[in-house]
TORKOL-4160 file (C-alpha; in steps of 0.2 Angstrom, whole numbers, padded with zeros to 4 digits, m for minus):
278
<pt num="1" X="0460" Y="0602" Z="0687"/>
<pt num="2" X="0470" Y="0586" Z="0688"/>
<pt num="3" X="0489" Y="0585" Z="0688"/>
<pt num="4" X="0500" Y="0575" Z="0679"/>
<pt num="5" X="0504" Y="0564" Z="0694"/>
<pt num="6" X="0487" Y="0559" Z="0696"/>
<pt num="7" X="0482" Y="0556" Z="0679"/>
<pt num="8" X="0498" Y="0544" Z="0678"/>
<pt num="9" X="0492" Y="0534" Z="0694"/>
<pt num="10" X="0474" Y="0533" Z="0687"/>
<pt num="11" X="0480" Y="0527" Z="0668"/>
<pt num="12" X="0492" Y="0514" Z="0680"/>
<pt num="13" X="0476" Y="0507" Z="0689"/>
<pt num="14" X="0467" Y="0507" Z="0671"/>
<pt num="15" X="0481" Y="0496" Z="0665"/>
<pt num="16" X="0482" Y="0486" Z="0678"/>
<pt num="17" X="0465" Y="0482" Z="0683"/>
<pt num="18" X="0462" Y="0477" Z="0663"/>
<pt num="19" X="0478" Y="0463" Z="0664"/>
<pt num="20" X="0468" Y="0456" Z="0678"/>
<pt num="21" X="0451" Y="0455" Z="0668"/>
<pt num="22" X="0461" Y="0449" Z="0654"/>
<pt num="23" X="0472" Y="0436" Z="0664"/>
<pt num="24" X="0452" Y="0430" Z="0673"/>
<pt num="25" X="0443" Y="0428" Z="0656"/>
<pt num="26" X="0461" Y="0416" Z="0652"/>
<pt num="27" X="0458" Y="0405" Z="0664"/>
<pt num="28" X="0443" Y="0402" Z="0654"/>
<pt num="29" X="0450" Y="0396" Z="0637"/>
<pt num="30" X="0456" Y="0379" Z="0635"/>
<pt num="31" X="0477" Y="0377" Z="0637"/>
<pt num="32" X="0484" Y="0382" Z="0620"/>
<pt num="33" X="0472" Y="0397" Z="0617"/>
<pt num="34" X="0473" Y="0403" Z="0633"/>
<pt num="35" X="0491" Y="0409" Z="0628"/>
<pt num="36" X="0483" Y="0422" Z="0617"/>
<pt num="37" X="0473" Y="0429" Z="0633"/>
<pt num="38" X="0488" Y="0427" Z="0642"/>
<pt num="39" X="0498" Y="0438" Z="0629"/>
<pt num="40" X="0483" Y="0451" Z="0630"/>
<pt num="41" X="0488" Y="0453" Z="0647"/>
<pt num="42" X="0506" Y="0454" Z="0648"/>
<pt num="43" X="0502" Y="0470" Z="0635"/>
<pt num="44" X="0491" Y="0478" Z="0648"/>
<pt num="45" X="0502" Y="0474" Z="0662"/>
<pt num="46" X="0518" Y="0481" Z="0654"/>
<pt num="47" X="0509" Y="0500" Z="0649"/>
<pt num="48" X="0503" Y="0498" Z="0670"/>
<pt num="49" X="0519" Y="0494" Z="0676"/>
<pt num="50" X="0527" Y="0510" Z="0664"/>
<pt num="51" X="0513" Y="0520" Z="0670"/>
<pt num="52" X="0517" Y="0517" Z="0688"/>
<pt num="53" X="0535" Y="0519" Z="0687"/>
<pt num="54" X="0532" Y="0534" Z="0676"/>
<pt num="55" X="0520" Y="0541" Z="0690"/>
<pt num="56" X="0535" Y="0539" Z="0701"/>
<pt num="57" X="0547" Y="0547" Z="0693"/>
<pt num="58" X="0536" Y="0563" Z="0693"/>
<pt num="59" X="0531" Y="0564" Z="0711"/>
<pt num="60" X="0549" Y="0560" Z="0715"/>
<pt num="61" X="0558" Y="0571" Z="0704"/>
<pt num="62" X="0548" Y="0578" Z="0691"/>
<pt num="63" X="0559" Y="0571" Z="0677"/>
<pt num="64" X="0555" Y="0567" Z="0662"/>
<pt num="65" X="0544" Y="0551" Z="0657"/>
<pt num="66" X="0543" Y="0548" Z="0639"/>
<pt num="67" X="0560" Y="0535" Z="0639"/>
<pt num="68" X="0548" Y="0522" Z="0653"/>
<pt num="69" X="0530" Y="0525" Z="0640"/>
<pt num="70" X="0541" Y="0519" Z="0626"/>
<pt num="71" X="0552" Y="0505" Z="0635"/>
<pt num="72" X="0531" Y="0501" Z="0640"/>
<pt num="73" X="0526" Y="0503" Z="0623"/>
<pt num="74" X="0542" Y="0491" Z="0617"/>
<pt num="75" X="0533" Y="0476" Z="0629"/>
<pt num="76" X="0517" Y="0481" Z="0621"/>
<pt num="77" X="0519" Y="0480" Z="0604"/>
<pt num="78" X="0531" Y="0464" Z="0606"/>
<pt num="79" X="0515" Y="0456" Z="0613"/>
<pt num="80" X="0503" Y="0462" Z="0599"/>
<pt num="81" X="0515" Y="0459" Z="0585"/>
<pt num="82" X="0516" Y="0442" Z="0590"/>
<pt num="83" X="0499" Y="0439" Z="0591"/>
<pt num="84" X="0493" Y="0446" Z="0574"/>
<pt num="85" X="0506" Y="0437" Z="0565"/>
<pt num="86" X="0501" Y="0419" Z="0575"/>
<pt num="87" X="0485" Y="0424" Z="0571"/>
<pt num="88" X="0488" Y="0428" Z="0553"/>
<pt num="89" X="0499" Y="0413" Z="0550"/>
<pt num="90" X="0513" Y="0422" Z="0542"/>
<pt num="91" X="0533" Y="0415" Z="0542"/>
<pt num="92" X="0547" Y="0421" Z="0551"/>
<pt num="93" X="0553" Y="0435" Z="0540"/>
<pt num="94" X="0538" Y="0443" Z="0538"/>
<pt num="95" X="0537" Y="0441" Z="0557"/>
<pt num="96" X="0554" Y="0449" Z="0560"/>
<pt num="97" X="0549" Y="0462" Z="0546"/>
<pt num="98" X="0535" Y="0466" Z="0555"/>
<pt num="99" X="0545" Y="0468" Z="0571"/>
<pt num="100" X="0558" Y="0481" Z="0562"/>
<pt num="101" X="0541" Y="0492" Z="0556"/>
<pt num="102" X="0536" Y="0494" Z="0572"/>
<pt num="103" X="0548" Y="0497" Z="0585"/>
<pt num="104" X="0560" Y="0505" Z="0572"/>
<pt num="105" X="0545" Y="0518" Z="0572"/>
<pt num="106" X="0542" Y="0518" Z="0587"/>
<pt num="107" X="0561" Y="0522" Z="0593"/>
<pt num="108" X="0565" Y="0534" Z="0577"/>
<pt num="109" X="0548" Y="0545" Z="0584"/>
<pt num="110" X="0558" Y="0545" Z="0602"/>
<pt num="111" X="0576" Y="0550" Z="0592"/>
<pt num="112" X="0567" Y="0564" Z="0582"/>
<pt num="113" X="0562" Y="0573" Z="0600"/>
<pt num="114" X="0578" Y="0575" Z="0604"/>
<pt num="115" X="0586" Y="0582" Z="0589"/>
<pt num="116" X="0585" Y="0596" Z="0577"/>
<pt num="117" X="0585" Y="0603" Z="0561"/>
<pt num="118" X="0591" Y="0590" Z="0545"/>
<pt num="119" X="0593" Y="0575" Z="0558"/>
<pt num="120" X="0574" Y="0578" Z="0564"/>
<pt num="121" X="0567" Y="0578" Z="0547"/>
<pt num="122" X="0578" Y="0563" Z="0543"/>
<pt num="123" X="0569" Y="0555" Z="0559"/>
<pt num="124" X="0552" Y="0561" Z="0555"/>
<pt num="125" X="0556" Y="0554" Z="0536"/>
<pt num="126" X="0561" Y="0538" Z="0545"/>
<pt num="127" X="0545" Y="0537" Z="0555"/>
<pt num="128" X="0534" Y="0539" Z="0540"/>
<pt num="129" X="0544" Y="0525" Z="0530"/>
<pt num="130" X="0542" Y="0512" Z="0545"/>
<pt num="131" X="0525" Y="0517" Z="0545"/>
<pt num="132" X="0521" Y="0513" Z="0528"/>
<pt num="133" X="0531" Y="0498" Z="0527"/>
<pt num="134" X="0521" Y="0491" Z="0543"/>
<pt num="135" X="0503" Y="0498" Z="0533"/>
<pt num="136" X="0511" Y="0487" Z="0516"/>
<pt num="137" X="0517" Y="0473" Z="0528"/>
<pt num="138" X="0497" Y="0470" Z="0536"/>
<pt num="139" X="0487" Y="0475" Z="0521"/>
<pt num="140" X="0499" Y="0465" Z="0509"/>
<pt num="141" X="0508" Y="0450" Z="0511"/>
<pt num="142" X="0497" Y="0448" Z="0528"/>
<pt num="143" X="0479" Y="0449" Z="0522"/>
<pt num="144" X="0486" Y="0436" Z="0507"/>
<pt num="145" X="0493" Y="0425" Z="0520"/>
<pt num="146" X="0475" Y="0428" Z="0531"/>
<pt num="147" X="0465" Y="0424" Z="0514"/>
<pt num="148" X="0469" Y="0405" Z="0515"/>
<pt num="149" X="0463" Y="0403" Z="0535"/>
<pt num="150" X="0446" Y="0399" Z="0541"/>
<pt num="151" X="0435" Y="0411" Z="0541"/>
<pt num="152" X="0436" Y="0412" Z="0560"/>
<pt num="153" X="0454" Y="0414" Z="0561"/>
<pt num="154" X="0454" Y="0426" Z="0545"/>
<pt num="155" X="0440" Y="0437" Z="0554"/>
<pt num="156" X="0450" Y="0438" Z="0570"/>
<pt num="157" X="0466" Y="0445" Z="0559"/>
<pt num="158" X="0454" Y="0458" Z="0552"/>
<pt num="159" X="0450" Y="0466" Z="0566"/>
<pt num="160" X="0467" Y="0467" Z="0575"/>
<pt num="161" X="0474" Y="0473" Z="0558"/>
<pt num="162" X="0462" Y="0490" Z="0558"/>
<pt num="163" X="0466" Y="0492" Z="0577"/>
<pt num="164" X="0483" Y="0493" Z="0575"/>
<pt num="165" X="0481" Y="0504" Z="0561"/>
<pt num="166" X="0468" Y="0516" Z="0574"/>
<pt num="167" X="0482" Y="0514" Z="0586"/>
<pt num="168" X="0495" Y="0519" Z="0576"/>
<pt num="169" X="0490" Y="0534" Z="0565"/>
<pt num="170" X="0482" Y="0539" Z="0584"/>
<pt num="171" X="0500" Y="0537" Z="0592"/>
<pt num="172" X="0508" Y="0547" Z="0578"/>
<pt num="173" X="0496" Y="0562" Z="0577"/>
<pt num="174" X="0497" Y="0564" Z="0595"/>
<pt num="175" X="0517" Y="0564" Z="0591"/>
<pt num="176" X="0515" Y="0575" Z="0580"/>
<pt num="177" X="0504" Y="0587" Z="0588"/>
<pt num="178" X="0511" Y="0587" Z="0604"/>
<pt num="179" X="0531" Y="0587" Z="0602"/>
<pt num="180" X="0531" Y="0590" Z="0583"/>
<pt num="181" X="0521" Y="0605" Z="0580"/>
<pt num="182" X="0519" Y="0610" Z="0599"/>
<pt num="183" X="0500" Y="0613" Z="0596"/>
<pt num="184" X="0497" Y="0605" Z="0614"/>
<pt num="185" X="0503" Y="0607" Z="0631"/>
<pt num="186" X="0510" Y="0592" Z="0641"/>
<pt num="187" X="0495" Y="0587" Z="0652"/>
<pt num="188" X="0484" Y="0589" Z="0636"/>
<pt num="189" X="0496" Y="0578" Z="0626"/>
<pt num="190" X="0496" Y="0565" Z="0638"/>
<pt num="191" X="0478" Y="0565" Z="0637"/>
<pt num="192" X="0477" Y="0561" Z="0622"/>
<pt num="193" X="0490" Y="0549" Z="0622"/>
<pt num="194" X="0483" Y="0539" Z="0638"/>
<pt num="195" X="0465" Y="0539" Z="0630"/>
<pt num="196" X="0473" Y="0531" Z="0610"/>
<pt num="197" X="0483" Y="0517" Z="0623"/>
<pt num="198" X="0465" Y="0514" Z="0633"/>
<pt num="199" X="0455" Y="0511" Z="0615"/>
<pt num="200" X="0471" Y="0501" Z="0607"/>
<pt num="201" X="0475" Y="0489" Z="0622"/>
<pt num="202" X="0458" Y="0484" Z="0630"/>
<pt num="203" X="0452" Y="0485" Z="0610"/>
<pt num="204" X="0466" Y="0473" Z="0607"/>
<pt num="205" X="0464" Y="0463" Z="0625"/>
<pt num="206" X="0443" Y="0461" Z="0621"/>
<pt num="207" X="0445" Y="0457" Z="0602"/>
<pt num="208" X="0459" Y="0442" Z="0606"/>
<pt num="209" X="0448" Y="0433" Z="0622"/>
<pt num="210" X="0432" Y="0434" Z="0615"/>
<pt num="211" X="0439" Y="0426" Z="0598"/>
<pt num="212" X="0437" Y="0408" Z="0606"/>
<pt num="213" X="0434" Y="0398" Z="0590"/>
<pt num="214" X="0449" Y="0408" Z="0582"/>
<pt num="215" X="0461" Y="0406" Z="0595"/>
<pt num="216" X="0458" Y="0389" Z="0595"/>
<pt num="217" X="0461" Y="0388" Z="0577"/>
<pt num="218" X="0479" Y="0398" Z="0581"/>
<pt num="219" X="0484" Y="0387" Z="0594"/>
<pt num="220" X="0482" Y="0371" Z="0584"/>
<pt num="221" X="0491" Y="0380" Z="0567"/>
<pt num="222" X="0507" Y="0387" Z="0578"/>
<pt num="223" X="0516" Y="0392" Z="0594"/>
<pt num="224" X="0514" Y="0409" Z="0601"/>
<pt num="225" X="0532" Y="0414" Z="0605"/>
<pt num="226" X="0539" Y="0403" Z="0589"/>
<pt num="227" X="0542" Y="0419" Z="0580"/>
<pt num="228" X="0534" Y="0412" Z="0564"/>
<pt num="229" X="0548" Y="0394" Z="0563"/>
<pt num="230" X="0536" Y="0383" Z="0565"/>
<pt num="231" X="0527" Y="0387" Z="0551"/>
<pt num="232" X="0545" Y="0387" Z="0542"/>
<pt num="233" X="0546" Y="0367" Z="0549"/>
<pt num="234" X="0529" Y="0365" Z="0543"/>
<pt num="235" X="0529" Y="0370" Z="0528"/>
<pt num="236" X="0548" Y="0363" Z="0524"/>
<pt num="237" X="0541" Y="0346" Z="0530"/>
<pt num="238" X="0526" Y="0345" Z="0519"/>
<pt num="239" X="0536" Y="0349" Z="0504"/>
<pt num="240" X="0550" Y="0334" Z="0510"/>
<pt num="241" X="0535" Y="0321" Z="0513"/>
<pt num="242" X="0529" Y="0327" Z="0495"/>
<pt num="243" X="0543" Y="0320" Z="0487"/>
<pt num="244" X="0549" Y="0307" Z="0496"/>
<pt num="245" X="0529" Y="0300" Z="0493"/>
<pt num="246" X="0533" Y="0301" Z="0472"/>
<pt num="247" X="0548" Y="0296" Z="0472"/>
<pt num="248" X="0542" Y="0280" Z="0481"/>
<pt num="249" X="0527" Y="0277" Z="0468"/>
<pt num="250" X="0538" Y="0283" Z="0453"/>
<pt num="251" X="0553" Y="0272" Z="0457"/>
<pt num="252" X="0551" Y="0253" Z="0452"/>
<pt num="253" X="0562" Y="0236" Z="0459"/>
<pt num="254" X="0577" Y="0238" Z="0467"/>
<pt num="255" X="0576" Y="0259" Z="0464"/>
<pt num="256" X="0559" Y="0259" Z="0472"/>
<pt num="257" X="0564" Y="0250" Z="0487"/>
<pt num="258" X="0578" Y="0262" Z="0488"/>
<pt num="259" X="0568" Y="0278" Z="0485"/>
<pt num="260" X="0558" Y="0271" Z="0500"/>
<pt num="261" X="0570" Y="0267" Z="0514"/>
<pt num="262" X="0577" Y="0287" Z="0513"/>
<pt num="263" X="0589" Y="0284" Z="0497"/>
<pt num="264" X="0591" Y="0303" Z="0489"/>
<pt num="265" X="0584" Y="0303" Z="0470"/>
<pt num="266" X="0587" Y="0319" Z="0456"/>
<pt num="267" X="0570" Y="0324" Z="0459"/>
<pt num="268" X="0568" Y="0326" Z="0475"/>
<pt num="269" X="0584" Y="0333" Z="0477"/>
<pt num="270" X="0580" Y="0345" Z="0465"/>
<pt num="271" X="0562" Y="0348" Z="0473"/>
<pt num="272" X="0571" Y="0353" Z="0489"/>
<pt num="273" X="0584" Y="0364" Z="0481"/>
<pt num="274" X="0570" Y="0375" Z="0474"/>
<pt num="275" X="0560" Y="0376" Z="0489"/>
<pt num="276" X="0577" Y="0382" Z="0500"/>
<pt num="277" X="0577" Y="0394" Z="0485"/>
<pt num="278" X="0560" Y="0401" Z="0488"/>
């Protein structure tokens, strides 16, 4: 039987080996897309480096590892949320609520190992809540923002939204199972745990560079790393060209002339009030 120092080398070469196939098929796409493959790396390449550092730590000392997996699954999951709200073509706040759903999960489910009684059901409750907010977050405003896409773009959305969904009910059963309820032993655990990271990542990594006419669709729409503000620009400056454009038409001899070299008017005053509002 294996032990758990070779099964953390052999999950670091997986890892490793799949940011390069990712970082290859890249150099493919055409600039602006390619950031997307680029991204499907750096996910791949963070669970390596934990894993190797992780491996290290347990030939060396035998200490305990689960602090590296989640700093690794921190880098991860920062790449994928990026992606899928690039992808979906959501604003900043949905971004950042996104953000909050995910690693606040993910660092509450660390917490509650390390605690007992009242403040680990708190921290199981907690988990649970972030889960669901994430679930309402992608299935919900997300899908709604997804539904006015290309069908390319809309199709690509879909598929990372239900992998993510695999890759999270996965990471929490094992959770569960493993340090929760114990129904496990470590080396079993970490099976389980490598094999849910193998299918979400390279899931994740194949989906995104073989999503060519999508990602070509993203990277014209928005920036990668804007965290959802251009889309705020964008959507602030077509409402500001909206009324400048009616005030102009509307306005007539000397009031038209003003309208039309930048002067403010009531109405589009008013139309920009409301949309700071929204």
């Amino acid at each position: 039987m294996i032990d758990m120092f070779v099964l953390l080398v052999v999950s670091s070469i997986v890892f490793i080996s799949a940011a390069a196939i990712f970082v290859g098929y890249s150099r493919t796409l055409p600039d602006g897309p390619n950031q997307y493959g680029y991204a499907a790396a750096v996910a791949a390449g963070s669970m390596g480096l934990a894993y190797v550092v992780m491996a290290l730590v347990n030939g060396i000392s035998g200490a305990d590892t689960d602090l590296f997996r989640f700093l690794g699954y921190t880098a991860m999951w920062t790449v994928i949320v990026l992606v899928v709200c690039s992808v979906a073509g959501v604003d900043r706040r949905l971004t950042l609520f996104l953000f909050a759903a995910v690693l606040g999960r993910l660092w509450i489910t660390l917490g509650s190992w390390f605690v007992d009684g009242t403040l680990a059901l708190v921290a199981t409750l907690g988990t649970f809540a972030a889960l669901g907010f994430g679930l309402y977050l992608l299935f919900g405003p997300f899908t709604r923002a997804a539904a006015a896409l290309e069908s390319e773009r809309r199709l690509l959305f879909s598929k990372l939204k239900y992998l993510i969904v695999l890759g999270w009910v996965g990471l929490v059963a094992t959770g569960i199972m493993a340090q929760g309820a114990g129904l496990a032993d470590d080396f079993v655990g970490q099976l389980v745990v490598i094999y849910v990271e193998v299918i979400l990542i390279l899931g994740f990594g194949a989906i995104v560079v073989r999503s060519r006419t999508a990602l070509s669709q993203t990277a014209a729409a928005t920036v990668l790393l804007s965290i959802g503000t251009d889309r705020d620009r964008s959507r602030s400056r077509d409402g500001s060209g909206g009324s400048s454009g009616s005030g102009g038409s509307g306005g007539s001899g000397g009031s038209g002339g003003s309208s039309a070299s930048g002067g403010p008017t009531d109405s589009g005053d008013s139309v920009e009030r409301a949309e700071y509002a929204d």
